[in-house]
C-alpha positions, 0 to 999 in steps of 0.5 A: 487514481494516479495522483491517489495513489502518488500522494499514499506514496508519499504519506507511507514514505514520511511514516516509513523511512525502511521503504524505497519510492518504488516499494512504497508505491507497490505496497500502495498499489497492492493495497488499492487493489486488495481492498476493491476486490474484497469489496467486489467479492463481498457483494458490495460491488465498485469501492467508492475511491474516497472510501478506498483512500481514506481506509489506506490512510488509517492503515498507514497511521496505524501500521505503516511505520512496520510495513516493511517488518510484515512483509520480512516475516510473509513469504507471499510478500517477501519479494518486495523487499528483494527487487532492487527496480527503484525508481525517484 
């Protein structure tokens, strides 16, 4: 799942040019993660990781250039635009 989420990473960063390594990474992190539990929670038991990674790629497309402005104006998320931990 590592080389998943690296090459998510990747296509964020080439779309979103506001966004450090490290945010880029959590903000794929927190994305996998939120749309396997919704998938539990919704009955539909373990995503399929194809599915998963294919559903974070059209969020990218669509939204991923403005990432960085939803998490300025969500207090939840506020705090990924404040860590200065950057790593290459």
């Amino acid at each position: 799942m590592n080389d998943r989420i690296e090459s998510l990473t990747n296509a964020l960063l080439a779309k979103n040019k506001n966004l450090s390594v490290a945010k880029a990474r959590t903000w794929m992190e927190l994305l996998w993660s939120d749309f396997e539990s919704s998938s539990a929670r919704a009955g539909y038991g373990p995503a399929n990781k194809d599915v998963v990674e294919n559903i974070i790629k059209q969020w990218i497309q669509a939204y991923g250039a403005e990432l960085h402005e939803f998490a300025g104006r969500n207090p939840k998320y506020i705090h990924l635009l404040e860590e200065s931990d950057d790593f290459q």
